[in-house]
ZATOR-837921 format. One record per atom (N, C-alpha, C): chain; atom name; z, x, y. Coordinates in steps of 0.2 Angstrom, whole numbers. Example, Ala and Ser with C-alpha at 12.3 -4.5 7.8 and 13.67 -1.06 7.14 Angstrom:
REC,chain,atom,pz,px,py
REC,A,N,39,66,-28
REC,A,CA,39,62,-22
REC,A,C,39,66,-16
REC,A,N,35,64,-11
REC,A,CA,36,68,-5
REC,A,C,39,64,0
END
This chain:
REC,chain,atom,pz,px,py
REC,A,N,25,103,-12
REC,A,CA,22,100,-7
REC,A,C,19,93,-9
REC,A,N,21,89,-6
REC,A,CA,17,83,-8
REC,A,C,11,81,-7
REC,A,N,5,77,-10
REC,A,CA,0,77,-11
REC,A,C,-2,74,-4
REC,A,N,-8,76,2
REC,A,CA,-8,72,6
REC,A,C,-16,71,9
REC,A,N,-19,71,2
REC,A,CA,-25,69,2
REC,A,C,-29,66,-4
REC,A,N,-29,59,-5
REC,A,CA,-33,57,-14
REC,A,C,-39,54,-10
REC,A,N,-43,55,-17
REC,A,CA,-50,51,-18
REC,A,C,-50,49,-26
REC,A,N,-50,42,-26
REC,A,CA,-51,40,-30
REC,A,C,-51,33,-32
REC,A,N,-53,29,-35
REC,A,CA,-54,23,-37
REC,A,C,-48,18,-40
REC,A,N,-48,12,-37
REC,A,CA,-42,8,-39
REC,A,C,-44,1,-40
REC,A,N,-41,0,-46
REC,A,CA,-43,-5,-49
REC,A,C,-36,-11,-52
REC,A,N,-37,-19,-50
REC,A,CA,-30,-21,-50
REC,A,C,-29,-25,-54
REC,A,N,-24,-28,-55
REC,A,CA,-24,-33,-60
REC,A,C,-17,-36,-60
REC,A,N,-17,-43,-59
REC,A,CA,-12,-46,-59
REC,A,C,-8,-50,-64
REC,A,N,-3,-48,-66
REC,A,CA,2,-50,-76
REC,A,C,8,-53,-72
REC,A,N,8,-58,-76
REC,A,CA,14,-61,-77
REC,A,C,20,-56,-81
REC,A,N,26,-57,-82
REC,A,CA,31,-51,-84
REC,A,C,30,-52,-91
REC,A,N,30,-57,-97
REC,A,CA,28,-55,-102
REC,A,C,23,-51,-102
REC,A,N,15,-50,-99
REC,A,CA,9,-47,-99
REC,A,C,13,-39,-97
REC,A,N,16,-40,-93
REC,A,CA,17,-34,-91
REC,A,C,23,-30,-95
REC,A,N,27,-32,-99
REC,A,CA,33,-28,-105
REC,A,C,26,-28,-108
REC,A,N,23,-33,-111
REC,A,CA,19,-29,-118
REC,A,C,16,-25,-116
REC,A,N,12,-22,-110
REC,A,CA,7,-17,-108
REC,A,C,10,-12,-106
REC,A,N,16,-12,-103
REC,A,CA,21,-7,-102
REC,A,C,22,-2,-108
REC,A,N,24,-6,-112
REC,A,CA,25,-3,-118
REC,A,C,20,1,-122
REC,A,N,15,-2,-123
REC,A,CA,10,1,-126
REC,A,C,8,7,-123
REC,A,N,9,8,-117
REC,A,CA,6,12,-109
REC,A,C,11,20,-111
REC,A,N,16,18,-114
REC,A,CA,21,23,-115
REC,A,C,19,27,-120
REC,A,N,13,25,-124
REC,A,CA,12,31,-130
REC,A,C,8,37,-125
REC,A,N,3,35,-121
REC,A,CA,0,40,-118
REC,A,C,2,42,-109
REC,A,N,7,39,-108
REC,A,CA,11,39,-100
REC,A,C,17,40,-103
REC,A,N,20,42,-96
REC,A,CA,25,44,-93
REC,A,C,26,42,-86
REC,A,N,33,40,-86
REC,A,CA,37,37,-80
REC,A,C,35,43,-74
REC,A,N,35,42,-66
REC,A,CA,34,49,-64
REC,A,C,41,50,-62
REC,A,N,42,57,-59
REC,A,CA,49,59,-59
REC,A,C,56,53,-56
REC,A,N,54,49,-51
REC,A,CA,57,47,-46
REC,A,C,62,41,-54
REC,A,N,54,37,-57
REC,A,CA,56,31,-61
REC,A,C,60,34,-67
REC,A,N,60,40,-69
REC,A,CA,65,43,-75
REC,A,C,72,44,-74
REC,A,N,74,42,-68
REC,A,CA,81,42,-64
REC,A,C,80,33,-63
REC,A,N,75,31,-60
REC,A,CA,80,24,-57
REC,A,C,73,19,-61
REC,A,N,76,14,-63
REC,A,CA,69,9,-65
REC,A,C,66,7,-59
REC,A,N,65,8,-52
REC,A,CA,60,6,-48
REC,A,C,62,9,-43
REC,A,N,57,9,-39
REC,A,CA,58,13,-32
REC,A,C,56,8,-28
REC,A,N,60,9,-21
REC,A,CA,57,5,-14
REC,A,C,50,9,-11
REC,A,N,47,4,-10
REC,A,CA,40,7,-3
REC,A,C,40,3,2
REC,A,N,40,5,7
REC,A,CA,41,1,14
REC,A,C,36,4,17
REC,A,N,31,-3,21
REC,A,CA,24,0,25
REC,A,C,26,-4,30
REC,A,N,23,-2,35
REC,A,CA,21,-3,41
REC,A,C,13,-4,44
REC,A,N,9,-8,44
REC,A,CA,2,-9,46
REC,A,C,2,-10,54
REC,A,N,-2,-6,55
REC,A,CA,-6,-8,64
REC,A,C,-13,-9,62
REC,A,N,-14,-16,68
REC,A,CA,-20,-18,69
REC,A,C,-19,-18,76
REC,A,N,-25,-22,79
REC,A,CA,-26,-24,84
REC,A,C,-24,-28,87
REC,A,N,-23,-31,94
REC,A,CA,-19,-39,94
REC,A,C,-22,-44,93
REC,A,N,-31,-44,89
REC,A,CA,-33,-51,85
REC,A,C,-37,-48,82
REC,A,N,-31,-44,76
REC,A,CA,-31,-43,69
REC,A,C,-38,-40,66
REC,A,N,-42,-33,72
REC,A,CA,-50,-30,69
REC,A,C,-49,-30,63
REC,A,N,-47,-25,62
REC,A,CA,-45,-21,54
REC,A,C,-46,-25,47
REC,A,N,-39,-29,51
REC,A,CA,-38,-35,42
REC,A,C,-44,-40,41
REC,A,N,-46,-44,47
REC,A,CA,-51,-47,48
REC,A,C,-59,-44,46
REC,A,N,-60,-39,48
REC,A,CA,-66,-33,44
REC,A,C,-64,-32,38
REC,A,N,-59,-30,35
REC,A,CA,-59,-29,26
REC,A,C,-58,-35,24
REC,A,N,-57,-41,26
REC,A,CA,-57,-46,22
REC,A,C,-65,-50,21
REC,A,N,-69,-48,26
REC,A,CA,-77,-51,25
REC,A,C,-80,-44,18
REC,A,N,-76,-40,17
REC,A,CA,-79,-36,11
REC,A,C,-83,-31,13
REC,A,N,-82,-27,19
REC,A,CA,-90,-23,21
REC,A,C,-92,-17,15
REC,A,N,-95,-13,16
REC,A,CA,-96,-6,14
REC,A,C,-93,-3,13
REC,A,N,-90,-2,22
REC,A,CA,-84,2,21
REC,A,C,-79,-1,27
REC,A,N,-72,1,24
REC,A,CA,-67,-2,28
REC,A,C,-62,4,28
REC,A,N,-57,2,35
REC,A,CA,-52,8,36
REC,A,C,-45,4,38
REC,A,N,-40,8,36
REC,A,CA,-32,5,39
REC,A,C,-29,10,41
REC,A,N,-24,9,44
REC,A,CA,-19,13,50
REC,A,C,-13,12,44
REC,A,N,-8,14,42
REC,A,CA,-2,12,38
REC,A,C,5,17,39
REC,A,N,13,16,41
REC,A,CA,15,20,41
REC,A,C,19,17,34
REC,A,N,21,24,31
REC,A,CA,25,23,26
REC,A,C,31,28,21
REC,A,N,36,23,20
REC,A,CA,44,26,17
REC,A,C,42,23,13
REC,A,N,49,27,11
REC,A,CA,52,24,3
REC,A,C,59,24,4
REC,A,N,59,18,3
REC,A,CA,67,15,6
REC,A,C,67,14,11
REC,A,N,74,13,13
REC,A,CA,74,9,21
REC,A,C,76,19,23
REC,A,N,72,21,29
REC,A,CA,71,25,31
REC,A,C,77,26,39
REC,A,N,79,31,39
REC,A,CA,85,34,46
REC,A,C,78,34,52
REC,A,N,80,35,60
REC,A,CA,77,36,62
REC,A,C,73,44,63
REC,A,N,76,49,60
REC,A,CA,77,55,59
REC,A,C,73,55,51
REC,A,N,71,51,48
REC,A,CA,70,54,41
REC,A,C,61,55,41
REC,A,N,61,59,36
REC,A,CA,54,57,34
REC,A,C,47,53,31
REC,A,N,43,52,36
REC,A,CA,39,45,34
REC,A,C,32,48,34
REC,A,N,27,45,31
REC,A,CA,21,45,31
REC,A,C,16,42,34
REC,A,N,14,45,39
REC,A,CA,7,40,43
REC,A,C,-1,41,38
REC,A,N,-3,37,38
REC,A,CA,-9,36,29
REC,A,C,-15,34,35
REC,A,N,-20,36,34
REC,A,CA,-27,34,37
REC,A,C,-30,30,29
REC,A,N,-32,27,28
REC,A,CA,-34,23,21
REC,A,C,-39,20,22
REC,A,N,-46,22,21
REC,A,CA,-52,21,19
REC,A,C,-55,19,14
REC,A,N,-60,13,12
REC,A,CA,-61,15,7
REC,A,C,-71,13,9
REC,A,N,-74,16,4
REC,A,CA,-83,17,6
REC,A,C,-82,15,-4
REC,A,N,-90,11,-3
REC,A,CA,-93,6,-10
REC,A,C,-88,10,-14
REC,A,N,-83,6,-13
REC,A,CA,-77,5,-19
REC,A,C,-71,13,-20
REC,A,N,-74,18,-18
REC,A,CA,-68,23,-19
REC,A,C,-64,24,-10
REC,A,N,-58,24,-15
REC,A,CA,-54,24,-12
REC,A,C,-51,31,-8
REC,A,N,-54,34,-1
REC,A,CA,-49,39,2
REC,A,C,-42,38,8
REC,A,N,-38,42,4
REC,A,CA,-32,45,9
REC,A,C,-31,50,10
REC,A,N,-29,48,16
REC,A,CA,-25,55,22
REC,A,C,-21,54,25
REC,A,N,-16,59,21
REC,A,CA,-9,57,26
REC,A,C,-5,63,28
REC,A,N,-1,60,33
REC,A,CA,4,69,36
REC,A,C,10,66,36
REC,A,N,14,70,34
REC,A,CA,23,68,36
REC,A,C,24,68,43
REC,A,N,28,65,45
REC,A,CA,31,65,52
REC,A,C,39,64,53
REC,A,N,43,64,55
REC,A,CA,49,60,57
REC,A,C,47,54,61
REC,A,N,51,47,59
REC,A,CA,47,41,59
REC,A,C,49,42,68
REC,A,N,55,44,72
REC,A,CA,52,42,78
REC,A,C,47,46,80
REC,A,N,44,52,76
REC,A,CA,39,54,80
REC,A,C,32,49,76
REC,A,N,33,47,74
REC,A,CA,25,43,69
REC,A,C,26,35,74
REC,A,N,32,34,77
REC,A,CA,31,28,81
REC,A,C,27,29,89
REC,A,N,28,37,91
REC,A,CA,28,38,97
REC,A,C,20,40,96
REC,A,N,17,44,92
REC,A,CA,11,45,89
REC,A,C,7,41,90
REC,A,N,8,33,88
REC,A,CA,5,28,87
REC,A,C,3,25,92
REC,A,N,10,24,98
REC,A,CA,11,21,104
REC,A,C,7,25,108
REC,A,N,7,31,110
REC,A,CA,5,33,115
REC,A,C,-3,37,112
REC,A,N,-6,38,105
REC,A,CA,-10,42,103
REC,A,C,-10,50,104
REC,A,N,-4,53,107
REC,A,CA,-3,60,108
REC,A,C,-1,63,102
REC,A,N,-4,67,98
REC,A,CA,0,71,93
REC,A,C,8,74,97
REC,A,N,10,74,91
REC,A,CA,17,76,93
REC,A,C,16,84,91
REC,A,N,20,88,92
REC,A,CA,21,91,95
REC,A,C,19,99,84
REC,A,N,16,102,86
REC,A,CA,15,102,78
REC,A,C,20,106,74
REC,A,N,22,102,68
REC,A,CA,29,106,65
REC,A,C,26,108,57
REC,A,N,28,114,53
REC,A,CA,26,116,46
REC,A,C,28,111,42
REC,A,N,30,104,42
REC,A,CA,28,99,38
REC,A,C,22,93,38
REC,A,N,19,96,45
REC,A,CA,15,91,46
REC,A,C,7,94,44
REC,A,N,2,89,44
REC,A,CA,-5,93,41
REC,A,C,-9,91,46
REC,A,N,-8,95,50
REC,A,CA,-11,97,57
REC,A,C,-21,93,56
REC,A,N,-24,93,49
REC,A,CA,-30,89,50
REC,A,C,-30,82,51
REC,A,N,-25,81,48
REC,A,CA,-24,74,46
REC,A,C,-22,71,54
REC,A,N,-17,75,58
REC,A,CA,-15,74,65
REC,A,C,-22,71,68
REC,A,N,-27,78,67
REC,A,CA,-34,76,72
REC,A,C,-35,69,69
REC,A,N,-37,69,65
REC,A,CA,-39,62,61
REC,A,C,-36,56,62
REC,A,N,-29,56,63
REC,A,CA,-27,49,67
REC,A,C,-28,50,74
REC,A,N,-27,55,78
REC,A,CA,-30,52,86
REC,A,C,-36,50,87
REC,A,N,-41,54,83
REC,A,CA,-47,50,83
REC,A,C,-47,43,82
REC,A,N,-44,41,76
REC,A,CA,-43,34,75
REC,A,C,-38,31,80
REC,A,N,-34,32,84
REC,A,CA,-31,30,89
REC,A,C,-37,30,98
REC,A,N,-39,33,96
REC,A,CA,-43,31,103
REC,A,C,-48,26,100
REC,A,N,-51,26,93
REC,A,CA,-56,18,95
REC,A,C,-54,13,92
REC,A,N,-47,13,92
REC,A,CA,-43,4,94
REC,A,C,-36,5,95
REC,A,N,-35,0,99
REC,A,CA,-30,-1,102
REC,A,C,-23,-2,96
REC,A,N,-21,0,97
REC,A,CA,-15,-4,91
REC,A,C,-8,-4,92
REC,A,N,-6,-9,86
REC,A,CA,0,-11,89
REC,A,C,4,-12,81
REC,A,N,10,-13,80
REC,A,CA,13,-12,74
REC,A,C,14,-22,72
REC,A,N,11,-21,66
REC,A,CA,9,-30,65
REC,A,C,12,-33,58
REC,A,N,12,-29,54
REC,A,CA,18,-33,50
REC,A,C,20,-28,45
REC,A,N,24,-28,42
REC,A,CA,31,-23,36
REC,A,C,30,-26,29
REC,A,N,27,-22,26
REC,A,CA,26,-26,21
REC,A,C,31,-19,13
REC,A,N,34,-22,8
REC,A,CA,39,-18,5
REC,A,C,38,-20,-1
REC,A,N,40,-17,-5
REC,A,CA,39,-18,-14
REC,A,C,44,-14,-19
REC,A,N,46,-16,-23
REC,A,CA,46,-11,-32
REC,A,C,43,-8,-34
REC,A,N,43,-4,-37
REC,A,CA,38,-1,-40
REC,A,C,40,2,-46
REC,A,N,36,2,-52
REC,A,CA,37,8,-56
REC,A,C,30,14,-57
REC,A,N,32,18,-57
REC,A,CA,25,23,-59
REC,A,C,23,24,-64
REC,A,N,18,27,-69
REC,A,CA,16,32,-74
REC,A,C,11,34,-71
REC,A,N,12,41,-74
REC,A,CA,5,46,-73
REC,A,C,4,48,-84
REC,A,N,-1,49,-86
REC,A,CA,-7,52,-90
REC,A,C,-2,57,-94
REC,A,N,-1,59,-99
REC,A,CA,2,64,-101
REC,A,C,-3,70,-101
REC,A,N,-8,68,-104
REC,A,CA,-14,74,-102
REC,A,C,-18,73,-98
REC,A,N,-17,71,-91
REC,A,CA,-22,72,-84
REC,A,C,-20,67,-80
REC,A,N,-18,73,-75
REC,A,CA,-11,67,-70
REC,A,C,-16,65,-64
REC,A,N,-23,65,-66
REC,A,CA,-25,60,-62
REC,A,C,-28,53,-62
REC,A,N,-25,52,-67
REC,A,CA,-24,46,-70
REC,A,C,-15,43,-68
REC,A,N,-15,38,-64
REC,A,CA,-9,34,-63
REC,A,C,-10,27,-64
REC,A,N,-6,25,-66
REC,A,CA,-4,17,-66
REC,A,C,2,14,-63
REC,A,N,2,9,-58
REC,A,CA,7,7,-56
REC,A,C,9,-1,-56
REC,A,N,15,-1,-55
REC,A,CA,17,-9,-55
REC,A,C,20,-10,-49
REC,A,N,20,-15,-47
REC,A,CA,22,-18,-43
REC,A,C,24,-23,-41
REC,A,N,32,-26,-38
REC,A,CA,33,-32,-40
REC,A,C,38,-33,-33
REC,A,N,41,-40,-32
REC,A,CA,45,-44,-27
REC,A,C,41,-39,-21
REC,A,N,37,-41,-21
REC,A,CA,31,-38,-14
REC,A,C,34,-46,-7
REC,A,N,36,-43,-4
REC,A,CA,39,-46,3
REC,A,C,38,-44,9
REC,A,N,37,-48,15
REC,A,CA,34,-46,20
REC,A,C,38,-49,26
REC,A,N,38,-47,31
REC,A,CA,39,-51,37
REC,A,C,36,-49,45
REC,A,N,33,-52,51
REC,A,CA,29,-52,56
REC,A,C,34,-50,62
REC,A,N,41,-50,59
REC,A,CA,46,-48,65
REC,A,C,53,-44,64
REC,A,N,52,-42,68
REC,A,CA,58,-33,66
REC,A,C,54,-30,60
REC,A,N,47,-30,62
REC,A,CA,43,-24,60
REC,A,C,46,-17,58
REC,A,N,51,-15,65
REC,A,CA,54,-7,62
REC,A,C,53,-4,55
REC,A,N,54,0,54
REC,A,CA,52,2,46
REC,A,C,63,3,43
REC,A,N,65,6,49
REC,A,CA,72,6,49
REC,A,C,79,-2,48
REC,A,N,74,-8,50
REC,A,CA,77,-12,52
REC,A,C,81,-17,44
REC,A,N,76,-11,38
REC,A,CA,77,-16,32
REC,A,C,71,-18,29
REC,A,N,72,-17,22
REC,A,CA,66,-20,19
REC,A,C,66,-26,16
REC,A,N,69,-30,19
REC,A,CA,69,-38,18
REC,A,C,63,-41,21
REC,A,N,62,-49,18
REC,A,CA,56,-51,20
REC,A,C,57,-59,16
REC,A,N,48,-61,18
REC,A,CA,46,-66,12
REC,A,C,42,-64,8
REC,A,N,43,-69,2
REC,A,CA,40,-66,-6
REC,A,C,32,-67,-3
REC,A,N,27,-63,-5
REC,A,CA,21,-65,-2
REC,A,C,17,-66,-11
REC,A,N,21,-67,-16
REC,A,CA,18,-68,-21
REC,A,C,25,-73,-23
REC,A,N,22,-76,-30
REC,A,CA,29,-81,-35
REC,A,C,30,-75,-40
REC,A,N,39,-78,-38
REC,A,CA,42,-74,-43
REC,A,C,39,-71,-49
REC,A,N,42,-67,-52
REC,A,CA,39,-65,-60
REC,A,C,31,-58,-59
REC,A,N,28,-63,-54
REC,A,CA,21,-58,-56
REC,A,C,21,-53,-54
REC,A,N,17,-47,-57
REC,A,CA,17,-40,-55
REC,A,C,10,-39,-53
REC,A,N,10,-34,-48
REC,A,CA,4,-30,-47
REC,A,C,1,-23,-50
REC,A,N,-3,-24,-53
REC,A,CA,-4,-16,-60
REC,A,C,-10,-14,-56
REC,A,N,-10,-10,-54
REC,A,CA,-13,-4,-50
REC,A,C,-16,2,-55
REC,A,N,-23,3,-58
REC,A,CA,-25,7,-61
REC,A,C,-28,14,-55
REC,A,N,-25,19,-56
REC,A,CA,-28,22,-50
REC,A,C,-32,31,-52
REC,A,N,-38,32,-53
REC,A,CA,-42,37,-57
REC,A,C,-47,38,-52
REC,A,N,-48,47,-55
REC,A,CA,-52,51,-48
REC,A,C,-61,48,-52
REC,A,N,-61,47,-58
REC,A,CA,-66,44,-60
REC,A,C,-64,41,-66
REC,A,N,-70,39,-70
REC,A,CA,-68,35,-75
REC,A,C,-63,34,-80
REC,A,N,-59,27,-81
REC,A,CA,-54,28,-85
REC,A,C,-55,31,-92
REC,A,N,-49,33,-96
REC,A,CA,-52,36,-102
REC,A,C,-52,28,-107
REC,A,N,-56,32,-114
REC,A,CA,-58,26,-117
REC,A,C,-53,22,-121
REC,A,N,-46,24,-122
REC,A,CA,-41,23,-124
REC,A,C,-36,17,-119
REC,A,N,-38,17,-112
REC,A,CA,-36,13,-108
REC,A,C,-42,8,-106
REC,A,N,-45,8,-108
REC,A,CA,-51,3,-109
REC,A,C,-52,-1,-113
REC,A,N,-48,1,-119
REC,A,CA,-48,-4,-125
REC,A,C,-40,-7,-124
REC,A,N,-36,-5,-122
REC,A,CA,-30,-7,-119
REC,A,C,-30,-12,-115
REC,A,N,-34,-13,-111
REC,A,CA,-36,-18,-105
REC,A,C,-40,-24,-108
REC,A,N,-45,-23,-113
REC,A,CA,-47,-26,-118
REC,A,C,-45,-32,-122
REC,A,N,-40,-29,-125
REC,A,CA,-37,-30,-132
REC,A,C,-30,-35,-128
REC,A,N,-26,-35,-124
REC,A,CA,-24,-37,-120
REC,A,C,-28,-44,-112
REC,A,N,-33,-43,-113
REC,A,CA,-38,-49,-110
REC,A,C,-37,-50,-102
REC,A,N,-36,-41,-101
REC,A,CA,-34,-41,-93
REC,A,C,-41,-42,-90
REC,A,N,-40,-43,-84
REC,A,CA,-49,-43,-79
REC,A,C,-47,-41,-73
REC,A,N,-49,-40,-69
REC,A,CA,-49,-35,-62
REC,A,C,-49,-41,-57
REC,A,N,-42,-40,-53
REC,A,CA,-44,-45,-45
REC,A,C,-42,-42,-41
REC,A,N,-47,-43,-34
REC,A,CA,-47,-42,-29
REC,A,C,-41,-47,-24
REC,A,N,-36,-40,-24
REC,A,CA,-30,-41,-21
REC,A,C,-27,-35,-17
REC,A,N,-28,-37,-11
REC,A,CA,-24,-33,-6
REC,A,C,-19,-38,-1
REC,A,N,-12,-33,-3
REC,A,CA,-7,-34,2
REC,A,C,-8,-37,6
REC,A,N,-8,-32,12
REC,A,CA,-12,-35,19
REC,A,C,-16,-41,20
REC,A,N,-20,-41,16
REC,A,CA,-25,-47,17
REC,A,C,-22,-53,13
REC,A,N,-19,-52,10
REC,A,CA,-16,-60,6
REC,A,C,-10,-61,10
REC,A,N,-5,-57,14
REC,A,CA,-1,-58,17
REC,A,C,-5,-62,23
REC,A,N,-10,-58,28
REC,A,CA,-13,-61,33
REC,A,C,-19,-69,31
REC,A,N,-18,-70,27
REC,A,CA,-21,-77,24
REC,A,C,-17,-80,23
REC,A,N,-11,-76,20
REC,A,CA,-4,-83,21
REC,A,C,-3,-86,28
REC,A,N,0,-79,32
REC,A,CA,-1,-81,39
REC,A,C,-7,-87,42
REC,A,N,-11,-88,41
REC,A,CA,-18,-90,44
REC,A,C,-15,-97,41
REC,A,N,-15,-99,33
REC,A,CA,-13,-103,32
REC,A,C,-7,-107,34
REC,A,N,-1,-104,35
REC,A,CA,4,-106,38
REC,A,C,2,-111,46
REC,A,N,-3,-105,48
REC,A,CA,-3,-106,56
REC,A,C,-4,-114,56
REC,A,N,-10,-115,51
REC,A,CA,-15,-121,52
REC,A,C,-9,-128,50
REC,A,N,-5,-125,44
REC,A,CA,-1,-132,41
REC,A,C,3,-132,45
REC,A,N,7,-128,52
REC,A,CA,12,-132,58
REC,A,C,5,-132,61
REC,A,N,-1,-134,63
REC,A,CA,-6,-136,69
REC,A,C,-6,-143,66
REC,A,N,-7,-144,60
REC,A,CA,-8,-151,57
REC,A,C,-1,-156,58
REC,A,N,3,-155,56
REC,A,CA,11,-157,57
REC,A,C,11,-157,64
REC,A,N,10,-152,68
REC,A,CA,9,-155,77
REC,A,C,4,-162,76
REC,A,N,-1,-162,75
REC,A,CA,-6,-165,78
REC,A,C,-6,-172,74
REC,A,N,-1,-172,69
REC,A,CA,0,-179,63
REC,A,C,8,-183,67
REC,A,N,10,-177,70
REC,A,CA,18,-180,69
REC,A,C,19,-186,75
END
């Protein structure tokens, strides 16, 4: 059964693709690829975010609070209407990060969200996690707001798989045909070449990857998807307001 509850801390950093072969490598003497990446060198993630219709959610994690929350559905690949998908509640409080998620078949996780009615309960779903989004569906209104998709490679720890590190790269987005079925195509929401490395631990890293982080002259930035995606947006909006108002 799949994991459908983490707590733990996530720390990020962003490498250009030489930073990222050299770290790769070295990352190999104590990781391993997770099951999916020992058959293919990356895998698809396809998300779906719901907000509000003037954007609470993203607009509150981006002022930095305490604590902040997301709504997210999510596949891996371009998903059938019949396949299995993930609805994630994603929180995070002074810096650790909790999730909760339950499978669904994605038209019941459409209709779930739409109407706030749990669907109907089936033995792949995690019936707490159900209470847990209707809760979060009656205090806001939501609506499906933008598709955001990626590469990925994984490793997990050879000795303590709660230790993951992830890469992630051609991270692309688009604000219409949302669907999670319609295709994971988009715009690049970062330049070519760069990855996103994803250090992901239920507590402190070991001292071994500390020196690796080190020795290589990595430093930790404050980057979410979402919120860089929705500040592209924001941006964009402004530069056709000015082109209006110049032309």
């Amino acid at each position: 059964m799949a994991i459908e509850v983490f707590n733990r801390y996530e720390n990020k950093y962003l490498l250009d693709t030489e930073a990222y072969r050299n770290f790769y490598v070295e990352l190999l003497e104590y990781m391993e690829p997770d099951e999916y990446n020992k058959q293919h060198e990356f895998y698809s993630i396809s998300n779906l975010y719901f907000d509000t219709r003037h954007d609470t959610l993203i607009r509150s994690s981006l002022a930095k609070p305490k604590y902040k929350e997301k709504l997210r559905l999510r596949a891996y690949g371009v998903p059938r209407p019949d396949a299995k998908v993930y609805l994630e509640i994603k929180k995070k409080v002074f810096g650790l990060v909790n999730k909760r998620r339950t499978a669904l078949r994605l038209n019941e996780a459409y209709e779930f969200v739409r109407t706030g009615i749990e669907p109907e309960y089936q033995d792949y779903m995690n019936k707490q996690v159900l209470h847990e989004i209707t809760y979060f569906l009656q205090r806001y209104d939501l609506e499906p707001k933008v598709y955001l998709a990626y590469d990925r490679k994984a490793l997990f720890c050879k000795n303590n798989r709660d230790l993951r590190i992830t890469f992630d790269t051609n991270i692309r987005s688009r604000r219409y045909d949302v669907r999670l079925e319609q295709g994971d195509y988009g715009e690049p929401l970062v330049e070519q070449g760069l990855w996103l490395m994803e250090v992901k631990a239920e507590k402190t890293v070991p001292v071994w990857l500390s020196r690796l982080l080190s020795e290589h002259g990595m430093y930790r930035t404050s980057f979410s998807k979402y919120g860089n995606e929705y500040k592209k947006m924001i941006r964009n909006k402004d530069v056709a307001k000015e082109s209006v108002l110049y032309a």
